[in-house]
Residue frames relative to the residue before (quaternion, step in Angstrom):
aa qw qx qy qz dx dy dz
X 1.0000 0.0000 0.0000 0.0000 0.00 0.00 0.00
X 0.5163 -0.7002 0.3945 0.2956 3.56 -0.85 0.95
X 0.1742 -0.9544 0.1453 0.1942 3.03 -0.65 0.55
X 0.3998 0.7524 -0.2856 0.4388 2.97 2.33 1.01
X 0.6652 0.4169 -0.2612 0.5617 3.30 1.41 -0.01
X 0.2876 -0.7928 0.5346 0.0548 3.44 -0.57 1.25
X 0.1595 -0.8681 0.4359 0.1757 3.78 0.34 0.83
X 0.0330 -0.9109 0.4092 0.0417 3.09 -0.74 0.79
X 0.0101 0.9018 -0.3590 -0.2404 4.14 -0.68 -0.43
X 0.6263 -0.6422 0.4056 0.1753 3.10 -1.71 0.96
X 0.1743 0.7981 -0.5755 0.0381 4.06 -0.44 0.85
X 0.1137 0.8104 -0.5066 0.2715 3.40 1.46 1.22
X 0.7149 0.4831 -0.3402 0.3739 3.89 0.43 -0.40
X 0.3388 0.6966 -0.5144 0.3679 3.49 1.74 -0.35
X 0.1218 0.6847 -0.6743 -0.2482 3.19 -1.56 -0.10
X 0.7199 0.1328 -0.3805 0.5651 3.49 0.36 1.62
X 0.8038 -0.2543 0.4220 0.3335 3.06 -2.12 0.79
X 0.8062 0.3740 -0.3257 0.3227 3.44 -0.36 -1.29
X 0.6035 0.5687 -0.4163 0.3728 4.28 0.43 -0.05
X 0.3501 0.7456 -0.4858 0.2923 3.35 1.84 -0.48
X 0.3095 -0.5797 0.6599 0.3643 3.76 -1.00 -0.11
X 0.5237 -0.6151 0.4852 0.3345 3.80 -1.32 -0.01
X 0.8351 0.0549 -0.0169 0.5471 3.25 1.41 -0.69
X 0.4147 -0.6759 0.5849 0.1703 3.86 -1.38 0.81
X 0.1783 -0.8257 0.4487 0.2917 2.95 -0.67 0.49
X 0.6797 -0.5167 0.1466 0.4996 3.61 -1.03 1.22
X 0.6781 0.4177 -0.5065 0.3303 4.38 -0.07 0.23
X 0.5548 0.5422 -0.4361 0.4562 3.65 1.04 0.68
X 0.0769 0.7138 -0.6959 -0.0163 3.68 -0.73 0.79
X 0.7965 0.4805 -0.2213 0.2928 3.61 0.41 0.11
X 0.0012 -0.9143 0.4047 0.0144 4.05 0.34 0.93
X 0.0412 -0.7554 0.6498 0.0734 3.40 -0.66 1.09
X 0.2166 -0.7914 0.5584 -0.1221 3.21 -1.00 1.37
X 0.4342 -0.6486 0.5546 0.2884 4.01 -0.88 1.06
X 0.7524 -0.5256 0.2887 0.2727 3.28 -1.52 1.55
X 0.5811 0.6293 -0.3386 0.3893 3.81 1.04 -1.47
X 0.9000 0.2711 -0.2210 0.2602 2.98 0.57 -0.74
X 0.3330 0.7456 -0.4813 0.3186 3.33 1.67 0.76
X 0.5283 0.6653 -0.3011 0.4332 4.19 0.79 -0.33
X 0.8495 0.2038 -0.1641 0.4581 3.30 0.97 -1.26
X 0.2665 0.5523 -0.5408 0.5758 3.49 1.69 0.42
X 0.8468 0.2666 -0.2652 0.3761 3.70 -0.35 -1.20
X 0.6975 0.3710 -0.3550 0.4999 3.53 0.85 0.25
X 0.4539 -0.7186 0.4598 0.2573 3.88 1.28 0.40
X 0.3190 0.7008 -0.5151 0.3765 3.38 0.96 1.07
X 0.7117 0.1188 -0.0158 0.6922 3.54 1.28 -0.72
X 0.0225 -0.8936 0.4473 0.0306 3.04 -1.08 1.11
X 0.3216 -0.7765 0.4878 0.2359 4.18 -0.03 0.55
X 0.1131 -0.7646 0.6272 -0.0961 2.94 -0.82 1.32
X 0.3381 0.5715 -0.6500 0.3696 3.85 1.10 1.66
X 0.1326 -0.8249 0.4554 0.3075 3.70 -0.63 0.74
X 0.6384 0.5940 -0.2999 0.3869 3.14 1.04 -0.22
X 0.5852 0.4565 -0.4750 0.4728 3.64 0.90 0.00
X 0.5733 -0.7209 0.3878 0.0348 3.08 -1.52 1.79
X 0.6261 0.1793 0.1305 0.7476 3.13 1.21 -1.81
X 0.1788 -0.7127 0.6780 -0.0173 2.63 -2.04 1.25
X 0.1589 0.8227 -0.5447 -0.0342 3.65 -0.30 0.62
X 0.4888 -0.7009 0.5173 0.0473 3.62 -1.83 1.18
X 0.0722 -0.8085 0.5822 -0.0455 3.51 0.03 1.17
X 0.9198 -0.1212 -0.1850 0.3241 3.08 -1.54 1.62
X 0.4522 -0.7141 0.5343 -0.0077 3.24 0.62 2.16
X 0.8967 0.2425 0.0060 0.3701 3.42 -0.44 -1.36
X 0.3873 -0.6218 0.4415 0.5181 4.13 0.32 0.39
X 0.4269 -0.6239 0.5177 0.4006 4.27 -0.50 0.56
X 0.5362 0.5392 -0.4207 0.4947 3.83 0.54 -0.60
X 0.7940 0.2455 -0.2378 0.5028 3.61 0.35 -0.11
X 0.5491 0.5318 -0.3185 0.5607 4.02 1.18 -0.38
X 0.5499 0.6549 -0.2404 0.4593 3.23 0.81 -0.73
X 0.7939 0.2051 -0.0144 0.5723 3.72 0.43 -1.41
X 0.2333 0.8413 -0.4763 0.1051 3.37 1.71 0.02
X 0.6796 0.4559 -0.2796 0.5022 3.91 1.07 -1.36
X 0.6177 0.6476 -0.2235 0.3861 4.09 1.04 -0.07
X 0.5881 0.5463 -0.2186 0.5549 2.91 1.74 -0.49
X 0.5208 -0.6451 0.4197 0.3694 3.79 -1.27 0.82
X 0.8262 -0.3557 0.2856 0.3306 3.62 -1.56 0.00
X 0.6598 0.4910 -0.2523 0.5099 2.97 1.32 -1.17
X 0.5289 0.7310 -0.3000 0.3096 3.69 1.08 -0.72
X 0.5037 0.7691 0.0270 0.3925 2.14 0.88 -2.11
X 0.9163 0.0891 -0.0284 0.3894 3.49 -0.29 -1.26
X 0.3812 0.5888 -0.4252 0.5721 3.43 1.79 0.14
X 0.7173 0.4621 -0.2642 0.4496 3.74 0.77 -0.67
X 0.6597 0.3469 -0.4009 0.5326 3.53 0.98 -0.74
X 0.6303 0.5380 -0.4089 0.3822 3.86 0.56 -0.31
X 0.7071 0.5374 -0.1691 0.4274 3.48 1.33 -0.33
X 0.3351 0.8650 0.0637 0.3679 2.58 1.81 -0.15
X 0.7148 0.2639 0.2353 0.6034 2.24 0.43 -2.60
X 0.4901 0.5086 -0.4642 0.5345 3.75 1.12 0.15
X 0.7081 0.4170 -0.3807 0.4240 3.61 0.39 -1.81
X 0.4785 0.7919 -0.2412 0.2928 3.57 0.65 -0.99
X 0.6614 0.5351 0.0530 0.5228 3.13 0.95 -1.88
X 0.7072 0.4540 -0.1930 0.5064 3.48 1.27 -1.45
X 0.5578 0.5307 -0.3092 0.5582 3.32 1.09 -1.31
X 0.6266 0.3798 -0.3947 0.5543 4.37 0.20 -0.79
X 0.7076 0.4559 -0.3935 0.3696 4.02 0.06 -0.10
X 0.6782 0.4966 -0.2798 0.4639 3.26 1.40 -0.89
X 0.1896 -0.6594 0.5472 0.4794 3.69 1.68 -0.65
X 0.2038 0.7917 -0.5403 0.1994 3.24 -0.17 1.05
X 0.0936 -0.9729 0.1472 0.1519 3.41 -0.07 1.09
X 0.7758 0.1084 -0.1970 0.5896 2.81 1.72 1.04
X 0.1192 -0.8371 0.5213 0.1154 3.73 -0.83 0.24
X 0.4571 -0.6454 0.5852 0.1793 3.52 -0.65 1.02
X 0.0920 -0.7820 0.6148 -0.0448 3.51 -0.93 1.31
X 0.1866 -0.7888 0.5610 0.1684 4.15 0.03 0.09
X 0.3319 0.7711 -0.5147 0.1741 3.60 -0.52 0.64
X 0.7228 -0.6150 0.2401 0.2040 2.83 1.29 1.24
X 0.0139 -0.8967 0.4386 -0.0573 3.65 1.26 -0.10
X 0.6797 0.5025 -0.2604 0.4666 3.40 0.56 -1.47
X 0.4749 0.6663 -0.4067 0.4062 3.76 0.54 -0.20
X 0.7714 0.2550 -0.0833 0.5770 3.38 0.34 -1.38
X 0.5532 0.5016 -0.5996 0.2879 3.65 0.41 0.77
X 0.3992 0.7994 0.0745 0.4428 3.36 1.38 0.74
X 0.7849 0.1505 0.2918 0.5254 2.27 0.60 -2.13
X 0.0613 0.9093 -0.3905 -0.1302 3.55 0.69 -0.13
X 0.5299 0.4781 -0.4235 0.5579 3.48 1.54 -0.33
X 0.5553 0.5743 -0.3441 0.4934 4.21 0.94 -0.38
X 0.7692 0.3933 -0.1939 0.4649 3.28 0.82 -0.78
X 0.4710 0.6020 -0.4033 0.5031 3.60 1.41 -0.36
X 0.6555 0.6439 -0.2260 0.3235 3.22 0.81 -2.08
X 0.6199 0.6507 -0.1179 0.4225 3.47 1.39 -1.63
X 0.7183 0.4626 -0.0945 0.5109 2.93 0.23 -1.71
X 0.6798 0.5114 -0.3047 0.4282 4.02 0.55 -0.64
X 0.5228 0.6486 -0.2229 0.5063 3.31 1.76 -1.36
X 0.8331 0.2879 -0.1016 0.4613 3.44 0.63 -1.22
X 0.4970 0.5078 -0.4025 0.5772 3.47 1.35 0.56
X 0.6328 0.4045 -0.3737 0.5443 3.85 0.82 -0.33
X 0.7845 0.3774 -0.3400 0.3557 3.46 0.59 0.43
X 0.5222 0.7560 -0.3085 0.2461 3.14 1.62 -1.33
X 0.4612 0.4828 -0.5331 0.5196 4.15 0.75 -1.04
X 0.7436 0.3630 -0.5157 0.2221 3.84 -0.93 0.03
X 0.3600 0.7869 -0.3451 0.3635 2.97 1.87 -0.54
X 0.6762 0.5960 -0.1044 0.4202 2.89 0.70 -2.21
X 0.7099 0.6057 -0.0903 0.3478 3.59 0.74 -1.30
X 0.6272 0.5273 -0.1424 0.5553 3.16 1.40 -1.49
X 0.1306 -0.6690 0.6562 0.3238 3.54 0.31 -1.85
X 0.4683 0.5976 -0.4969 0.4202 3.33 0.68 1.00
X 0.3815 -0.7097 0.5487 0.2230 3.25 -1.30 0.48
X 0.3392 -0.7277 0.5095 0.3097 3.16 -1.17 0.09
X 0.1646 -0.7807 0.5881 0.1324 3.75 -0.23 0.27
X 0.2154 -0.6654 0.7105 -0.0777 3.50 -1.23 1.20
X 0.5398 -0.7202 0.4031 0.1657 3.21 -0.88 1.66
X 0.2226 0.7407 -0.6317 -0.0528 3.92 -0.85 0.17
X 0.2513 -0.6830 0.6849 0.0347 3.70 -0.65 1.82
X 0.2786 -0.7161 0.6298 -0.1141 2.89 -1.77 1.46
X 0.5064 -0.0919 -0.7429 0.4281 2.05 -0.10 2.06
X 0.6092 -0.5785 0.3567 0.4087 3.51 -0.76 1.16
X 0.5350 -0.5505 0.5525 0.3246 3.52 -1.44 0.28
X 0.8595 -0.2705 0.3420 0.2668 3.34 -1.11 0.09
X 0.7856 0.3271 -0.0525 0.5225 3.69 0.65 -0.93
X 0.6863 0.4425 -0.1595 0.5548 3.61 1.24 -0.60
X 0.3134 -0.7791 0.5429 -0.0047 2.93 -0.83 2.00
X 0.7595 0.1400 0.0465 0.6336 3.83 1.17 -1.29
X 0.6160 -0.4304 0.5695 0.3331 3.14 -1.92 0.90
X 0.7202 0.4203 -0.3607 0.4178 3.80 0.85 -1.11
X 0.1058 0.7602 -0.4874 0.4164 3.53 0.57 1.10
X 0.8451 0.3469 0.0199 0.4063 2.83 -0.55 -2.07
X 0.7044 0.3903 -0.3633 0.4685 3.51 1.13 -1.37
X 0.5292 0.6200 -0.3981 0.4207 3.90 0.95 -0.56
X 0.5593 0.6244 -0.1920 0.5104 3.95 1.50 -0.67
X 0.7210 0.4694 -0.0661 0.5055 2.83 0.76 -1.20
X 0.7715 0.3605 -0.2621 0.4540 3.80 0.82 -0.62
X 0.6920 0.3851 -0.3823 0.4761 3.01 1.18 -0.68
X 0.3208 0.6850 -0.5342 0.3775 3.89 1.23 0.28
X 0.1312 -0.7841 0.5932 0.1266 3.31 0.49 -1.03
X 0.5138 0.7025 -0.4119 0.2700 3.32 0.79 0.73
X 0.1105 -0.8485 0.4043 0.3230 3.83 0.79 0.36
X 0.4428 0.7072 -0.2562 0.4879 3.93 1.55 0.07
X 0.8668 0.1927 -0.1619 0.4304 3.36 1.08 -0.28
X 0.1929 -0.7251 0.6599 -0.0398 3.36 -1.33 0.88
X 0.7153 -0.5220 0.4297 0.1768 2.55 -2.33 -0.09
X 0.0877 -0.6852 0.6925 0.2081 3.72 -1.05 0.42
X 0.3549 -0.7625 0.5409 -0.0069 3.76 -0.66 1.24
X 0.0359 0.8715 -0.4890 0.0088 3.61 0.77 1.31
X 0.0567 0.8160 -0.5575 -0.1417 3.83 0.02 0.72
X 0.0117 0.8223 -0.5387 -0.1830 3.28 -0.68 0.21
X 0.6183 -0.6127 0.4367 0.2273 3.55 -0.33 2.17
X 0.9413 0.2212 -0.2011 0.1565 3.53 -0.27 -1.00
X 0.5225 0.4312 -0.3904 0.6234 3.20 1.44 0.25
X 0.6483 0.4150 -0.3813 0.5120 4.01 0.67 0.60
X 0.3575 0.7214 -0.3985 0.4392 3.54 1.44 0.23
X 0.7685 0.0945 -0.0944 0.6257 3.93 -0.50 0.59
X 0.7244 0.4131 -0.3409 0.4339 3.79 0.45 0.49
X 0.3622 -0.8187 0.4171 0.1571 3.21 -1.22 0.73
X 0.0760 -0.8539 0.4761 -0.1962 2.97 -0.60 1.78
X 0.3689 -0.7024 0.5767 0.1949 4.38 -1.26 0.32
X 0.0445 -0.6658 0.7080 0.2313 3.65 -0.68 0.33
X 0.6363 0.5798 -0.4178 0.2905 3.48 0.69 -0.23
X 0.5061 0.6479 -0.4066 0.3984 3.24 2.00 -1.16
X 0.6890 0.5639 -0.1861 0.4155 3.03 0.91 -2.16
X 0.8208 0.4771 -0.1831 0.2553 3.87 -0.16 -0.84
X 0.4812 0.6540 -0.3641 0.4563 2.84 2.07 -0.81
X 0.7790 0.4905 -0.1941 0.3391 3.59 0.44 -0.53
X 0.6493 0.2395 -0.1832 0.6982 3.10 1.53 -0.56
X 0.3720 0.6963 -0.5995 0.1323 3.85 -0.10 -0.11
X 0.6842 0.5145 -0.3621 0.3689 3.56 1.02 -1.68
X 0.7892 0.4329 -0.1293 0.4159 3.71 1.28 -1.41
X 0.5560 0.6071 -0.3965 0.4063 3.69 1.35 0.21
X 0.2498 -0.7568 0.6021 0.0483 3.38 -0.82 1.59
X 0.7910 0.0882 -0.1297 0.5913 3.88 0.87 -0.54
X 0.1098 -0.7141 0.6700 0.1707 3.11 -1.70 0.40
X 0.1263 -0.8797 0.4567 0.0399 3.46 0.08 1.40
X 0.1779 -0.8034 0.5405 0.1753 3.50 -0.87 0.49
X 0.0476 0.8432 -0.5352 -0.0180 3.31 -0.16 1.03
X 0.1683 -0.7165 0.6605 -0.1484 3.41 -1.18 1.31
X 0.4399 -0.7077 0.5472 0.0795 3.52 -1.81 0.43
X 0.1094 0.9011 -0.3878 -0.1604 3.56 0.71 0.64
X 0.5753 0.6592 -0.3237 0.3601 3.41 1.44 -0.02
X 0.5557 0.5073 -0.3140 0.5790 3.03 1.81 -0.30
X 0.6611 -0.4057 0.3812 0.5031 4.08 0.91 -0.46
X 0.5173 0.5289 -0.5604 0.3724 3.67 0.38 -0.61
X 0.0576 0.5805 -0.8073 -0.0898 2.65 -2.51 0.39
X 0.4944 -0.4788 0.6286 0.3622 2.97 -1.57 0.61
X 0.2375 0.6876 -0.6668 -0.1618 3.28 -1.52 0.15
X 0.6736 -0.4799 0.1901 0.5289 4.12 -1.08 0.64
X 0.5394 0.5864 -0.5442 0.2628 3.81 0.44 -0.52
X 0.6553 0.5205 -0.2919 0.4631 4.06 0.86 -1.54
X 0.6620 0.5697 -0.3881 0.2943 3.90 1.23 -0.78
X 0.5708 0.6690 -0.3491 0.3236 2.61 1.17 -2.30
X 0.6166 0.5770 -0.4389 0.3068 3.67 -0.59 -1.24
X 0.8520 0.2198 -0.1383 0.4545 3.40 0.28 -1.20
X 0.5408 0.6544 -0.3524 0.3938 3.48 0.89 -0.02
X 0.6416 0.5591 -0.1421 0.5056 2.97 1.51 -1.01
X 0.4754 0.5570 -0.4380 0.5214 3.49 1.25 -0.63
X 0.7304 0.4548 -0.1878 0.4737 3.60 -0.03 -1.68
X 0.6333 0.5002 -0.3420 0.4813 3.89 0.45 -0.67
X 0.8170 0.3786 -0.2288 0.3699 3.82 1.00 -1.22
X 0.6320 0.4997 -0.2489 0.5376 3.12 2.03 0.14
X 0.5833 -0.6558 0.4316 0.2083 3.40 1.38 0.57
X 0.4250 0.7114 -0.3214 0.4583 3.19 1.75 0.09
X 0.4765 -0.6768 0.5398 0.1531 3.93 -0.98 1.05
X 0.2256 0.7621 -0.6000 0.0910 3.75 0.11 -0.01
X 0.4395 -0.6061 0.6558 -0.0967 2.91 -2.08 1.04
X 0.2336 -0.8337 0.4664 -0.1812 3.13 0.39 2.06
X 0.1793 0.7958 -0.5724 0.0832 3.78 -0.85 1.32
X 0.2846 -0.7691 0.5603 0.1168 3.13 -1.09 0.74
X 0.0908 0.8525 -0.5021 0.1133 3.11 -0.31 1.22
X 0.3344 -0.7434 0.5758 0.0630 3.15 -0.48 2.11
X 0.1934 -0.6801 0.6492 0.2803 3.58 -1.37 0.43
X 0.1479 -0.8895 0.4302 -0.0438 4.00 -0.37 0.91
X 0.0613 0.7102 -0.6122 -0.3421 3.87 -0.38 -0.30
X 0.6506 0.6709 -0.1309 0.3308 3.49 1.23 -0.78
X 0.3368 -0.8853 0.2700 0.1730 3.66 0.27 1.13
X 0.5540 0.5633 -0.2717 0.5495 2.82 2.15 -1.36
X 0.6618 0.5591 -0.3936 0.3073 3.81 0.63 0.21
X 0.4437 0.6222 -0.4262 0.4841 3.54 1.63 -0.29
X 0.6383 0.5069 -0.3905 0.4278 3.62 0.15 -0.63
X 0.7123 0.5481 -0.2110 0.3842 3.61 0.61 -0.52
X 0.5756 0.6508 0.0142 0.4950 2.99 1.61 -1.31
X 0.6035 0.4119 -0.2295 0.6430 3.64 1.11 -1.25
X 0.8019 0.3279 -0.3889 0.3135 3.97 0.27 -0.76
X 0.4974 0.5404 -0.5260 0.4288 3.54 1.46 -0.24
X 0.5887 0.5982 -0.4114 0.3555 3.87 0.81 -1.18
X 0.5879 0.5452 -0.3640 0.4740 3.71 1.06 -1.05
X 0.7740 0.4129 -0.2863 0.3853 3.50 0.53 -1.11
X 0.5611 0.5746 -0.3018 0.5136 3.57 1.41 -1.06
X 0.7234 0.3574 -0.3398 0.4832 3.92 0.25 -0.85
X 0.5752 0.6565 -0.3493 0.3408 3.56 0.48 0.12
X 0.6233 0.4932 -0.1540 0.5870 3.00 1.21 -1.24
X 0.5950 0.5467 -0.3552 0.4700 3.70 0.86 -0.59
X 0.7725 0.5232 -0.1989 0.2997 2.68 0.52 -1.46
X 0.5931 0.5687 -0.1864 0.5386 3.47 1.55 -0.66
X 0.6373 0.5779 -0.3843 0.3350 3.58 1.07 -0.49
């Protein structure tokens, strides 16, 4: 098994405890888990019983409908959120958790620069817990860009003038709406590669998608020809629990083949 790519999955669409599977099989070291359920991990209400997964990361902390509008919201708002925060934050550093996914919409203030001040201040009145915890923060980047975003060198321009040495990228690609179009991981990655902590694949299996290695390869290869480590997720979107079980044995069969290339 190779041994620069840290495989990993995505059960962020759950919206309860009970869709968990009981068990991983042994080519997963890496768990990305929906925000709800960071409290009752740190309060031992719910407990995981994968021993092998190393790192554990929490994706959208804050509901994104509300991160999102995060710079829209009054003073008083505002700081009830950064004080909440800094609690989940705090939890997430107890669990050794090694990152959390935050949505706030970034792409806005590439633009905007009084938005992006406005932002960037928001996420500086919280960040010291960052520091504290040993968690990262991760800032979302959807493949295909949204609408407003012209360059990957965006985000990294965001990112530096954050000043935040704690935070990175989650790298959301999503294979099937980049099918039949012409596209660069090399354009795209060159810019984020140094600050991307996940590369997530996110797909629809209830609608028919699969992943299969041909949509991966591309980008694997970027990170493989740079000698670059990378942290590899598969992130089904689902409403249906009885479909995760299925899903983990194609991943068994899919990460193989990769792994062999």
């Amino acid at each position: 098994m190779r041994k620069d790519i840290s495989w990993g999955i995505s059960f962020t669409t759950l919206d309860s405890e009970a869709g968990l599977p009981l068990a991983l099989p042994k080519c997963f070291y890496l768990l990305e888990l929906p925000g709800f359920l960071l409290l009752p991990l740190g309060k031992k209400q719910l407990k995981l019983s994968y021993p092998r997964i190393s790192e554990l990361f929490f994706r959208d902390m804050l509901d994104p409908t509300v991160s999102r509008e995060i710079i829209s919201q009054p003073v008083s708002i505002r700081n009830d959120l950064k004080s909440y925060l800094c609690k989940l934050v705090a939890e997430a550093g107890k669990l050794h958790s090694s990152g959390i996914l935050l949505d706030f919409a970034v792409e806005r203030g590439f633009d905007n620069p009084e938005a992006a001040a406005e932002l960037r201040e928001f996420i500086n009145s919280f960040s010291h817990s960052f520091y504290h915890s040993g968690c990262k923060l991760l800032f979302p980047v959807r493949v295909p860009f949204p609408e407003p975003v012209k360059s990957a060198e965006q985000y990294l321009e965001f990112l530096k003038q954050q000043m935040l040495p704690q935070a990175g990228f989650s790298v959301d690609i999503h294979p099937h709406e980049l099918a039949g179009k012409n596209f660069s991981p090399d354009e795209i990655m060159r810019w984020l590669e140094f600050d991307t902590v996940l590369l997530r694949f996110v797909y629809e299996p209830e609608t028919g998608n699969r992943l299969v290695g041909r949509s991966l390869e591309p980008w694997l290869e970027y990170f493989r020809r740079r000698s670059l480590e990378l942290r590899v997720v598969f992130a089904p979107v689902f409403r249906n629990p009885e479909i995760v079980e299925n899903e983990i044995n194609l991943f068994e069969q899919l990460i193989s083949g990769l792994n062999n290339l």
